[in-house]
BARO-632736 format. One record per residue (C-alpha): x, y, z; residue in three letters. Coordinates in steps of 0.5 Angstrom, whole numbers, plus 500, padded with zeros to 3 digits. Layout:
BARO-632736
XYZAla
...
end
This chain:
BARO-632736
193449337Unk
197455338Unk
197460332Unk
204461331Unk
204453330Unk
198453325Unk
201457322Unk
208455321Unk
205449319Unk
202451313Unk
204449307Unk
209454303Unk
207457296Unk
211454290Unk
209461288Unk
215461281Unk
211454279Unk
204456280Unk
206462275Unk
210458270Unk
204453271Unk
198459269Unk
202462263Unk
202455260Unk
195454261Unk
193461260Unk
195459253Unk
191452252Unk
184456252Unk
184457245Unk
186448244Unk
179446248Unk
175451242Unk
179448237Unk
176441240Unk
170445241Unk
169446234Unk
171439232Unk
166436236Unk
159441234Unk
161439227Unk
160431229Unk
155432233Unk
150436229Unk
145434225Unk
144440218Unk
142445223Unk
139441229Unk
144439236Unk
141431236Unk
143427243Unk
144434247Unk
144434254Unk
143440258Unk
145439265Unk
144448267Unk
142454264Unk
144461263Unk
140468264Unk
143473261Unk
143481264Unk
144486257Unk
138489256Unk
135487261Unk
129486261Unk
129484254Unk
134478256Unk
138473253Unk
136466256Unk
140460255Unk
141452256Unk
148450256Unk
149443253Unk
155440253Unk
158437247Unk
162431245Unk
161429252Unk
154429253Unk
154422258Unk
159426262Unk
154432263Unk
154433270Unk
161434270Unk
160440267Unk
154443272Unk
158449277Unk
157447284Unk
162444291Unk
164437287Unk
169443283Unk
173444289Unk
173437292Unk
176434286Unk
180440286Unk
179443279Unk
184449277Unk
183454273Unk
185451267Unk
180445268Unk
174451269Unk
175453263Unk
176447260Unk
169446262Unk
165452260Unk
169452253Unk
166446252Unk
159447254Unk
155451248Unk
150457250Unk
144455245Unk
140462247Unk
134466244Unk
131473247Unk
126474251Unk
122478256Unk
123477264Unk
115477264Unk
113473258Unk
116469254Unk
117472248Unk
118481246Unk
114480240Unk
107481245Unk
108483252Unk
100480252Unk
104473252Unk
103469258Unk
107471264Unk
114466266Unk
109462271Unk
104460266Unk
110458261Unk
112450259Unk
113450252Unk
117452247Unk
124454248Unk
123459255Unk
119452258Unk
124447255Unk
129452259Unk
124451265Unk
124444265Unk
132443265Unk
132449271Unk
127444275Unk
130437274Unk
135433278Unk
139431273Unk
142432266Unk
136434260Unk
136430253Unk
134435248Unk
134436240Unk
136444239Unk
134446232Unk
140453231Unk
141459227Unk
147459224Unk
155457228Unk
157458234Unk
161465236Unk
167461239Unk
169466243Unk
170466250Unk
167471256Unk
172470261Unk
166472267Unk
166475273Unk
167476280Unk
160473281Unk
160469275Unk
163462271Unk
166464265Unk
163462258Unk
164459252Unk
162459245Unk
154462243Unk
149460238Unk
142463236Unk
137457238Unk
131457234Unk
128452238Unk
129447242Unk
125440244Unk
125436250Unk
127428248Unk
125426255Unk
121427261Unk
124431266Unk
125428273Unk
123434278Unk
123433285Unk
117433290Unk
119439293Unk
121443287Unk
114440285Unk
111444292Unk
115450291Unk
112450284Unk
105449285Unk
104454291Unk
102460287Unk
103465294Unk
109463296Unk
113468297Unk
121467293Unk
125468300Unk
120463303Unk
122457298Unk
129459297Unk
129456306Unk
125451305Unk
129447299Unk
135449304Unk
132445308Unk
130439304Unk
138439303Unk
138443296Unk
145446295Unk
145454293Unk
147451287Unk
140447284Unk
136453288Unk
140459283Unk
138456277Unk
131455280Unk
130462282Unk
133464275Unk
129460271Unk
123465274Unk
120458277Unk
120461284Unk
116466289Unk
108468288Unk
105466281Unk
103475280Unk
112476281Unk
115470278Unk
120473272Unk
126470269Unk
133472274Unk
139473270Unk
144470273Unk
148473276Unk
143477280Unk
141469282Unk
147467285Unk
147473290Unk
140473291Unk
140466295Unk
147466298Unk
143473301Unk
137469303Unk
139463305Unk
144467310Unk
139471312Unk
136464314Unk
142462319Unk
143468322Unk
137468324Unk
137460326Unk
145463330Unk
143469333Unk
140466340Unk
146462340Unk
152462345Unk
158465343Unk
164461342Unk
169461347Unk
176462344Unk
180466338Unk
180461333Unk
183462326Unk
182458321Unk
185457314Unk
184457306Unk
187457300Unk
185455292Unk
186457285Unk
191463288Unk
186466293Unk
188465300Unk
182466306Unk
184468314Unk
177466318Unk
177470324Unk
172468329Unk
172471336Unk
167471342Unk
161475341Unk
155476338Unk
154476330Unk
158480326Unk
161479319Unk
166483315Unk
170481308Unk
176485307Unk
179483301Unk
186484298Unk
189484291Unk
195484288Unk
198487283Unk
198483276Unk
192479279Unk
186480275Unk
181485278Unk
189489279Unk
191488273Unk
198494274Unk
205490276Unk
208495280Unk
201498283Unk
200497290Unk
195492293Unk
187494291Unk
183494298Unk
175493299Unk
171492304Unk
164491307Unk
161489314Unk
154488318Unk
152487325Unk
148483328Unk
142486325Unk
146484317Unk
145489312Unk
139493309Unk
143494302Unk
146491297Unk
154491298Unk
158494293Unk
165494293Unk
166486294Unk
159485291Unk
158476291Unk
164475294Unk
161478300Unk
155474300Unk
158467299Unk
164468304Unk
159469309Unk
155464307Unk
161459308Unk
162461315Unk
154462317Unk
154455315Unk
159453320Unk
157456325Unk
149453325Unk
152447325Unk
155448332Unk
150452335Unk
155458336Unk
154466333Unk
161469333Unk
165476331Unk
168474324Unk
173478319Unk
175474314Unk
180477309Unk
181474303Unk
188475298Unk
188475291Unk
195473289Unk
197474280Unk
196466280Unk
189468280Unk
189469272Unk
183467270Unk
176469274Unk
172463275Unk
166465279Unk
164467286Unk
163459287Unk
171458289Unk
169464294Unk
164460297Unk
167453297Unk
174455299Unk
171459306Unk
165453307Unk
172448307Unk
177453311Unk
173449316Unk
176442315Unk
181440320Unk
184444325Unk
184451328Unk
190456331Unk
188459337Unk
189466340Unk
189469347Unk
185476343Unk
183478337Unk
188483336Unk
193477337Unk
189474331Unk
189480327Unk
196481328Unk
199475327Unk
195474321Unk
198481318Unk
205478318Unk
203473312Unk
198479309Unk
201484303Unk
199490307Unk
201492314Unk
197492320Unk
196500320Unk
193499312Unk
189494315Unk
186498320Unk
184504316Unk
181500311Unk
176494316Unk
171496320Unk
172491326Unk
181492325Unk
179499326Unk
176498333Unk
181494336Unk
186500335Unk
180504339Unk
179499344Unk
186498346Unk
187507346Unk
181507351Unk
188504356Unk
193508354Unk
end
């Protein structure tokens, strides 16, 4: 399809419905803590959760290395747990920001302190991670490796802090917080033979097992929570993996693994744009014959939440590689870098193509509540589905695009690499 005709076949923003809808539910939050409240009040026992069922974990970052690691259990819903696990099912069944964080408020953070290494700060002669499957750090191990929803008692110390952490540009939000004093499994855990494998060889080096659970078919998903859980790597390295470093750390390796599985690829041979939009983010892909190089340019609005000003201009961060990828860590659009581009290497591994790309991401102030870096991931690796416009150049792409875009061509150039050089490949013909 032409792209003048893909996009005007894309579907208008009810922009005035959308906002009236956020501020309404903006203001819900503090209703799913109130249910929150009322349902640890039933659910627990004098100072122990009985019937919990943790579905994920949760490994903080402050005072690293002297952590907070936590299992997350919902409460009041515990047959419905696997709803509350983080991962592609949100996007495909359509969630809203509210519905995110009706989930996360409803998930308790039962959590201790403990050391990267070992699992307590008392004595760093305690067993390293790798040796751990007892008291609370090997209970939170065990509902890492499993495959489904862990029943377990959790004995705490006083009431859960209700307040919510709304999250970050890599993180899901979370809800309330207790101290555990301990935690008991009720069950034994079904863990999979190839979670088993990575598990049992001790020299396996942690980017090695990430590719290799890829490839048995586990999403990033269960793999982050794995590696988190310091379950992962050669036995002398394995250490607790807060988790917003985890997320990062396997959208990075496992996007190393496809670029390196794309980069003897033929080319594509045509322009194609390709578009997204969920939860007030909307994704242009662009993908242009060549070799393999990626950039994400990302625009917020103002009134959005990493923009907060109203009469502000839009925010611009940008990141690229070449075809080697990068030596060092992204900054400016950190996570969001790494899960977009892991959407599109997906792509193209399943067609047998490399490819020029620039994604650009708009942030509109629909976008009232960070959710994670999972809608990023999730919104480019399903931008993919139907059909694509075409465009005789790149520059044609970029250029029709920008028209949809809130800042203007020039703006654009001065800030992406692979825009930059379409203004010096055409000043060469002048």
């Amino acid at each position: 399809m032409r792209l003048g005709d893909y996009i005007e076949e894309l579907e208008p923003d009810e922009e005035a419905e959308r906002r009236r809808l956020a501020k309404e539910k903006s203001y819900a939050i503090t209703d799913h803590l109130e249910r929150f409240e009322r349902n640890f009040e039933q659910a627990l026992s004098g100072d122990t959760l009985v019937g919990s069922s943790a579905p994920s974990i949760f490994v903080g970052r402050s005072n690293y290395p002297d952590i907070s690691v936590g299992v997350l259990s919902p409460v009041g819903d515990e047959s419905q747990a696997e709803e509350y696990v983080t991962d592609g099912k949100w996007y495909q069944q359509g969630y809203a920001i509210d519905d995110v964080l009706q989930r996360r408020t409803g998930l308790l953070n039962s959590s201790k302190r403990a050391n990267v290494d070992s699992p307590g700060i008392a004595s760093r002669l305690a067993p390293s991670v790798q040796d751990v499957w007892d008291g609370f750090v090997g209970v939170q191990r065990e509902v890492a490796i499993a495959d489904r929803p862990v029943d377990l008692e959790i004995g705490l110390d006083g009431t859960p802090d209700l307040g919510l952490d709304a999250g970050t540009d890599v993180a899901t939000p979370r809800g309330p917080r207790a101290t555990a004093r301990s935690a008991d499994l009720t069950e034994n855990p079904h863990v999979p033979r190839p979670v088993k494998k990575t598990l049992e060889d001790d020299d396996w080096q942690a980017q090695g097992a990430m590719t290799y659970l890829y490839r048995r078919g586990f999403d990033v998903y269960e793999i982050n929570s794995i590696l988190s859980a310091g379950a992962l790597g050669e036995a002398a390295q394995r250490r607790l993996v807060p988790t917003r470093w985890s997320i990062t750390a396997v959208d990075d390796t496992i996007g190393q693994y496809l670029r390196g599985r794309i980069k003897n690829a033929p080319s594509i041979d045509e322009v194609q744009v390709w578009a997204n939009e969920y939860m007030g983010n909307r994704y242009w892909v662009i993908l242009a014959p060549g070799t393999w190089e990626f950039e994400l340019v990302e625009m917020k609005s103002p009134g959005s939440i990493w923009n907060p000003d109203p009469a502000g201009n839009v925010w611009m961060a940008s990141a690229a590689e070449g075809y080697e990828g990068r030596s060092s860590y992204v900054e400016e659009t950190a996570g969001a870098y790494y899960a977009a581009r892991l959407g599109v290497l997906e792509h193209l591994e399943s067609i047998g193509r490399q490819a020029t790309c620039l994604v650009l991401r708009e942030v509109s102030d629909d976008y009232w509540a960070p959710v994670g870096v999972w809608q990023v991931r999730e919104s480019v690796r399903n931008a993919f589905d139907g059909e694509c416009g075409t465009a005789e150049t790149f520059h044609d792409a970029v250029s029709t695009v920008t028209q949809r875009l809130p800042v203007s061509l020039d703006r654009l150039r001065r800030k992406s690499t692979l825009a930059a050089g379409l203004q010096s490949n055409l000043s060469e013909f002048k």
